[in-house]
C-alpha positions in Angstrom: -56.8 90.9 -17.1 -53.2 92.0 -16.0 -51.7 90.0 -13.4 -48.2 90.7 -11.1 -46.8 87.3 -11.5 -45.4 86.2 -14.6 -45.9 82.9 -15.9 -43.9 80.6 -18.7 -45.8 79.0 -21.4 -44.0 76.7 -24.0 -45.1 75.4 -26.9 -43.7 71.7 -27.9 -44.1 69.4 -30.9 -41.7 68.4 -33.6 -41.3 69.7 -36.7 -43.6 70.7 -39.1 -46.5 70.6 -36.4 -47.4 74.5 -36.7 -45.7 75.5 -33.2 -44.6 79.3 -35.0 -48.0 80.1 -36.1 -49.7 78.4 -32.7 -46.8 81.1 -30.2 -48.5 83.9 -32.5 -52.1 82.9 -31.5 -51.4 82.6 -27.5 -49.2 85.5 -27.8 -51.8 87.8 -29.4 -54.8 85.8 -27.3 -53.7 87.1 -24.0 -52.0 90.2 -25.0 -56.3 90.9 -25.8 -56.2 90.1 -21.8 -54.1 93.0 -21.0 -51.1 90.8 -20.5 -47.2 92.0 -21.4 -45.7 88.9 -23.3 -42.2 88.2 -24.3 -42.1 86.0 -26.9 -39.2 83.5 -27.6 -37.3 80.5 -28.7 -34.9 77.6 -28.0 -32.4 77.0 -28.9 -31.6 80.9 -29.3 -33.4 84.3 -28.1 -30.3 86.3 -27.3 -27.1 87.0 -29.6 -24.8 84.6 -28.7 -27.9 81.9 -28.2 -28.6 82.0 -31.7 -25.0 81.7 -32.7 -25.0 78.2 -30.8 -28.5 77.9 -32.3 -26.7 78.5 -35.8 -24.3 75.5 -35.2 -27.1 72.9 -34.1 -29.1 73.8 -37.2 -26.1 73.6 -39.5 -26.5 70.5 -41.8 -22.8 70.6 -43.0 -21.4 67.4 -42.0 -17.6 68.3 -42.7 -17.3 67.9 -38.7 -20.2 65.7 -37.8 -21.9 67.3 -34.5 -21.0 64.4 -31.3 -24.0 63.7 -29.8 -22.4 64.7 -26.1 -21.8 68.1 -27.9 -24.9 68.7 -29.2 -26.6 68.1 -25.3 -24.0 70.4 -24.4 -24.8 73.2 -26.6 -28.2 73.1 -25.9 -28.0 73.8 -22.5 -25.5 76.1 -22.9 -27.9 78.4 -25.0 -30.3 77.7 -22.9 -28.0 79.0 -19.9 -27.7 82.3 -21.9 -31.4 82.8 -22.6 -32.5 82.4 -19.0 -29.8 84.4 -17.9 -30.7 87.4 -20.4 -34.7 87.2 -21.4 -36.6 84.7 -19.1 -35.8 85.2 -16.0 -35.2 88.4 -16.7 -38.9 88.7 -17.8 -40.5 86.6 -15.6 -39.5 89.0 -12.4 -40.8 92.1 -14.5 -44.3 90.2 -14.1 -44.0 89.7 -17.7 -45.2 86.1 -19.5 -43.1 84.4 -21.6 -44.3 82.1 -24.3 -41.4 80.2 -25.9 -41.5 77.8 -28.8 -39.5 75.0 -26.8 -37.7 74.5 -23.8 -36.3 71.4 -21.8 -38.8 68.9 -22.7 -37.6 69.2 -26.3 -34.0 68.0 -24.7 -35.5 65.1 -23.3 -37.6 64.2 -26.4 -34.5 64.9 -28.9 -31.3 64.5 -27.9 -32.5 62.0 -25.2 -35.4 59.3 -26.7 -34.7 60.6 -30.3 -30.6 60.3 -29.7 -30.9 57.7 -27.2 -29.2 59.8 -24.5 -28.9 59.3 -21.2 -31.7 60.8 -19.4 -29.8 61.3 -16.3 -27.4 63.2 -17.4 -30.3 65.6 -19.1 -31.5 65.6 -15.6 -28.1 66.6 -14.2 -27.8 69.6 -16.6 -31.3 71.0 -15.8 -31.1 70.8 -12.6 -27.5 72.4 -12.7 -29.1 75.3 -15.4 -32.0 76.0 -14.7 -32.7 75.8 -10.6 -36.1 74.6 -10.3 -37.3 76.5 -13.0 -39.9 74.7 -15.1 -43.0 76.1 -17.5 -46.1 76.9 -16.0 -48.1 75.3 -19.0 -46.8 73.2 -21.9 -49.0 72.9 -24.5 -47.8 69.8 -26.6 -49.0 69.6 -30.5 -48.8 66.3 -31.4 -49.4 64.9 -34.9 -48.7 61.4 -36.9 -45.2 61.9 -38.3 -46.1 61.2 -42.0 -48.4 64.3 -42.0 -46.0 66.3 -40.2 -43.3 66.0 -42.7 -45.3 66.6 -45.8 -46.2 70.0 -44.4 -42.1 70.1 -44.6 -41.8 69.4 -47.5 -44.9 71.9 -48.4 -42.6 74.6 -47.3 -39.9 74.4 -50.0 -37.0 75.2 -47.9 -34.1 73.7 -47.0 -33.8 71.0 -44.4 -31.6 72.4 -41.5 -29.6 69.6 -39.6 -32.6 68.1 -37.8 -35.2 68.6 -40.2 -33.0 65.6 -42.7 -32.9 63.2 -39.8 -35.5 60.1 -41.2 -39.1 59.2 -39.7 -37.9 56.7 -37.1 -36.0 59.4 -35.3 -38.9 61.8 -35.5 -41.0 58.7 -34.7 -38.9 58.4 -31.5 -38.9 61.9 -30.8 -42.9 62.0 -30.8 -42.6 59.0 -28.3 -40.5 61.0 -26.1 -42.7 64.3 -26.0 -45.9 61.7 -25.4 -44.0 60.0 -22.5 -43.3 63.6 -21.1 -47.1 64.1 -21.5 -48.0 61.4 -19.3 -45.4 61.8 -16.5 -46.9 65.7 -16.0 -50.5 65.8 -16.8 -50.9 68.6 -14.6 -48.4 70.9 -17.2 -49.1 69.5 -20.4 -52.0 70.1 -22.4 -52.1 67.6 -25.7 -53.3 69.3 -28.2 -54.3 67.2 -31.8 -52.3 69.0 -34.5 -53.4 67.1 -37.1 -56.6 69.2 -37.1 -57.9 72.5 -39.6 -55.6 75.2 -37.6 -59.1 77.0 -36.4 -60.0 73.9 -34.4 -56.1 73.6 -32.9 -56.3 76.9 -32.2 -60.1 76.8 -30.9 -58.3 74.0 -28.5 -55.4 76.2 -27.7 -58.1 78.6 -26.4 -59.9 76.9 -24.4 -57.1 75.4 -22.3 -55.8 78.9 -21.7 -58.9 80.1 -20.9 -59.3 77.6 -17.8 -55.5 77.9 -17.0 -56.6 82.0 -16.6 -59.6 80.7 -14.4 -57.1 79.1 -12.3 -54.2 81.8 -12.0 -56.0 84.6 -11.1 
């Protein structure tokens, strides 16, 4: 299938969920449909994204990161990567699949950081014009598992990953609330699965949101 209109998949979660290996699978699944497919992340995707990307991540706490400057930064990458891949893409009839977007705002630096959510509002309404993801596919696992994968890994913490299990608690809580308040763009997908039955799920709600877009 090859279609004119490009559409915007994101993939959410926290950490340790399996979002990388889960943008792999729907990249490859509907590039097998014939479809171009940008892939991408936030924060970052261009140059000067990932610099900013770089100093979110950084777990130095010489200068400890203000929370008002951390929103800020985020959006400012996020200005930068619509600006130079997604839109970009999305007029070329291209799809993008991007491992987070603005609903990782919300569920970090606003329930996690206990931000304001107006003023998250404010910013993605001021950077991103009405633009929002066609499809959201939300991998959603208890925390606990979620961090001994983590740890499985071996490598350093960045700034985020060293934050402690009520903040990813809260985090989870925010991405579930998002859930509920668009049903109609997320699809909650059980992480906490053997990775062929996440991605057997992952497959079958692409294949009906396929049905429906053509």
């Amino acid at each position: 299938m090859t279609t004119a209109n490009g559409r915007f998949i994101t993939l959410e979660g926290s950490e340790g969920v399996g979002k990388s290996t889960n943008v792999a699978f729907v990249r490859d699944l509907l590039q097998e449909q014939g479809i171009r497919v940008v892939v991408t992340r936030e924060p970052g995707g261009t140059p000067r994204a990932e610099a900013i990307r770089g100093l979110l991540l950084d777990p130095d706490e010489t200068e400890p990161l203000d929370d008002l400057g951390e929103l800020l930064l985020v959006f400012a990458a996020r200005a930068q990567h619509l600006a130079e891949v997604i839109r970009p893409a999305l007029a070329r009839g291209d799809w993008v699949v991007c491992d987070r977007f603005t609903d990782a705002t919300f569920a970090y630096q606003g329930t996690a950081r206990g931000g304001n959510s107006a003023r998250i509002e404010q910013l993605e309404g001021l950077v991103q014009q009405g633009l929002q993801p066609d499809l959201t596919l939300l991998l959603d696992m208890p925390v606990t598992a979620a961090r001994e994968r983590l740890r499985a890994r071996g490598a350093a913490p960045d700034r985020f990953e060293q934050e402690g299990a009520r903040f990813f608690e809260r985090v989870r809580d925010g991405y579930r609330q998002r859930a509920t308040r668009a049903p109609e763009r997320f699809a909650v997908i059980d992480a906490a699965r053997p990775l062929a039955e996440v991605q057997s799920g992952i497959r079958q709600v692409l294949e009906e949101r396929l049905a429906q877009w053509q």
